[in-house]
PANU-988431 format. One record per residue (C-alpha): residue in three letters; x, y, z; residue number from 1. Coordinates in Angstrom, 3 decimals. Example, Ala and Ser with C-alpha at 12.3 -4.5 7.8 and 13.67 -1.06 7.14 Angstrom:
2
+-----+----------+----------+----------+-----+
| res |       c1 |       c2 |       c3 |   n |
+-----+----------+----------+----------+-----+
| ala |   12.300 |   -4.500 |    7.800 |   1 |
| ser |   13.670 |   -1.060 |    7.140 |   2 |
+-----+----------+----------+----------+-----+
% end
This chain:
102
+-----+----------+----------+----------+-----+
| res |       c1 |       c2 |       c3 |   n |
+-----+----------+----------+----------+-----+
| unk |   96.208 |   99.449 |   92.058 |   1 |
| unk |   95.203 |   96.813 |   89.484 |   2 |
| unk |   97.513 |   93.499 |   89.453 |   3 |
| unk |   96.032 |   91.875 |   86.545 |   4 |
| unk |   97.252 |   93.345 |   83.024 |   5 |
| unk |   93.801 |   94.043 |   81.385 |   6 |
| unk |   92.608 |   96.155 |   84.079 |   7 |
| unk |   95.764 |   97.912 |   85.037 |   8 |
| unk |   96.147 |   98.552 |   80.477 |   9 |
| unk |   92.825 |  100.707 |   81.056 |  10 |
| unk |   93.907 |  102.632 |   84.153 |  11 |
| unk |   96.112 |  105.609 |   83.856 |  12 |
| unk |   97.851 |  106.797 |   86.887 |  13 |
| unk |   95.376 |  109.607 |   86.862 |  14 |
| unk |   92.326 |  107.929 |   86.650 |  15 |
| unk |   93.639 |  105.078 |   89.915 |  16 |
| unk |   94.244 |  108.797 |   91.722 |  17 |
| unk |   90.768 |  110.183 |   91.484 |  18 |
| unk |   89.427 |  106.452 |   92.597 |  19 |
| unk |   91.696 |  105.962 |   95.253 |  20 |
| unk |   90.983 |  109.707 |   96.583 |  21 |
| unk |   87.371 |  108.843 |   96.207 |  22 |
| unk |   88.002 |  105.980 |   98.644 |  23 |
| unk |   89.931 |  108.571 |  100.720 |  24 |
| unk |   86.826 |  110.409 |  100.909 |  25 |
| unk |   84.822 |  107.724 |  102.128 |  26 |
| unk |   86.910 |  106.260 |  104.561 |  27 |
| unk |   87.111 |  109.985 |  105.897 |  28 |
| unk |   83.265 |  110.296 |  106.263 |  29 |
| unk |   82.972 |  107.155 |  108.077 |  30 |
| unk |   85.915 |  106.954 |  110.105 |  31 |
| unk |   86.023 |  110.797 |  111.216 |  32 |
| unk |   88.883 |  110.808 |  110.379 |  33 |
| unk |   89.973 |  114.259 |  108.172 |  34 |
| unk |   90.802 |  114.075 |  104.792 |  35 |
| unk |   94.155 |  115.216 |  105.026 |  36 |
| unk |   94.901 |  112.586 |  107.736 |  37 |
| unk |   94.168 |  109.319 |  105.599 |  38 |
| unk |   95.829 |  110.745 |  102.876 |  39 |
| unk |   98.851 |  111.881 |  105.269 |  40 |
| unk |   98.872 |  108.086 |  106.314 |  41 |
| unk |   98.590 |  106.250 |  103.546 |  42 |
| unk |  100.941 |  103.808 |  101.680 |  43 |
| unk |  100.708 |  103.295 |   98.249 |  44 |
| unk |  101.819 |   99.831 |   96.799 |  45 |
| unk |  100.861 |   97.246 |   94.346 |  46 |
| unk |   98.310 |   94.983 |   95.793 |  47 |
| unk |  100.603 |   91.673 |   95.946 |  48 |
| unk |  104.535 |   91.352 |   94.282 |  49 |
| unk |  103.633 |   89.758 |   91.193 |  50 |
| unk |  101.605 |   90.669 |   88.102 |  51 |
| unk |   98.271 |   88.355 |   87.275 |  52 |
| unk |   97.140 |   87.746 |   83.645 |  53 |
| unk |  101.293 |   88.572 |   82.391 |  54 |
| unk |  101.221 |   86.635 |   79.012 |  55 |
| unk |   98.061 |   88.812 |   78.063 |  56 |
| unk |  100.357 |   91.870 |   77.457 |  57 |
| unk |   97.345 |   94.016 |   78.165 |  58 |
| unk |   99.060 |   96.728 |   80.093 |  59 |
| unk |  101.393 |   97.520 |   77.842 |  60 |
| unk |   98.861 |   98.150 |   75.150 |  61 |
| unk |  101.722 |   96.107 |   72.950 |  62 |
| unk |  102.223 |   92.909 |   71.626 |  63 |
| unk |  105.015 |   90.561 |   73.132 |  64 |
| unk |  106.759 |   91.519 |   69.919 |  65 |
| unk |  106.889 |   95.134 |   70.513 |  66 |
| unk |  108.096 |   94.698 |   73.865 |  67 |
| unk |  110.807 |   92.482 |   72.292 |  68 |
| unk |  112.047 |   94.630 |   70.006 |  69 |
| unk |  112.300 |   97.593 |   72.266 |  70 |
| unk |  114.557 |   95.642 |   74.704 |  71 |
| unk |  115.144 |   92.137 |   73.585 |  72 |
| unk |  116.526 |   91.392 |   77.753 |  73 |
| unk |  113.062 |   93.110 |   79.286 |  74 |
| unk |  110.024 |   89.799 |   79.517 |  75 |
| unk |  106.671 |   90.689 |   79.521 |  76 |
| unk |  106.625 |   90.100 |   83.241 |  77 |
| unk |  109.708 |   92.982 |   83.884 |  78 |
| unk |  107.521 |   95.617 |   81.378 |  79 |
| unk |  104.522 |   95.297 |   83.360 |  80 |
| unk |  106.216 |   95.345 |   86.818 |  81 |
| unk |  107.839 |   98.608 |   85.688 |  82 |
| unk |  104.718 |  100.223 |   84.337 |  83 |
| unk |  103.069 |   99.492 |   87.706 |  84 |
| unk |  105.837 |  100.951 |   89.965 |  85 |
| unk |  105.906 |  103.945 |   87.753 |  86 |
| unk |  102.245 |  104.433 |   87.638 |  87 |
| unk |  103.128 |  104.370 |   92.000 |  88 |
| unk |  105.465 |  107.115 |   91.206 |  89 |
| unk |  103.169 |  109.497 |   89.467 |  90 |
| unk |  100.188 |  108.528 |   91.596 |  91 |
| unk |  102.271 |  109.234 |   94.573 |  92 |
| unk |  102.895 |  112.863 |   93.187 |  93 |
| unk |   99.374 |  113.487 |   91.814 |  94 |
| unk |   98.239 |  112.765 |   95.394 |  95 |
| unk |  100.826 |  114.915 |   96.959 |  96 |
| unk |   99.690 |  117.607 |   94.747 |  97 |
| unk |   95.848 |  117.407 |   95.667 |  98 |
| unk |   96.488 |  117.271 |   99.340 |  99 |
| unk |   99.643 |  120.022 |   99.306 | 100 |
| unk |  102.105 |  117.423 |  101.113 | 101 |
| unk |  105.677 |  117.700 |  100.321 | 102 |
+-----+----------+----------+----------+-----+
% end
């Protein structure tokens, strides 16, 4: 998953499924491993704690103004952390979909 707000703004939790199940694939044709198995095993989680690039905005597609206004308490910083883990969220269940896990 993308850490730095310009990349992660141009990502949609669909699009980071289909490249991460590519990867899947890969990993599966080298390793001989099944399909099913990496997926099975996996962990999905943002690639370090914090976000890089915050007082770009990018992610949010918004200016630090509209981000204000929506929730005057909420930084830049907490709107992109929660975009992230809810882009884990739907990933999560996209990928649970694909590979019929439950």
């Amino acid at each position: 998953m993308p850490t730095d707000s310009t990349n992660l703004g141009r990502e949609t939790p669909q699009s980071l499924s289909i490249l991460l199940s590519d990867y899947w694939v890969a990993v599966s044709h080298t390793s001989g491993v099944s399909i099913d198995q990496v997926a099975a095993q996996s962990l999905l989680a943002p690639a370090r704690c914090c976000l890089k690039n915050i007082g770009r905005v990018g992610a949010a597609n918004e200016s630090a103004c509209v981000i204000a206004e929506r929730d005057p308490a909420s930084t830049i910083e907490e709107s992109l952390v929660e975009k992230a883990f809810a882009y884990l969220r739907e990933m999560s269940q996209i990928l649970r979909d694909k590979y019929d896990m439950k």
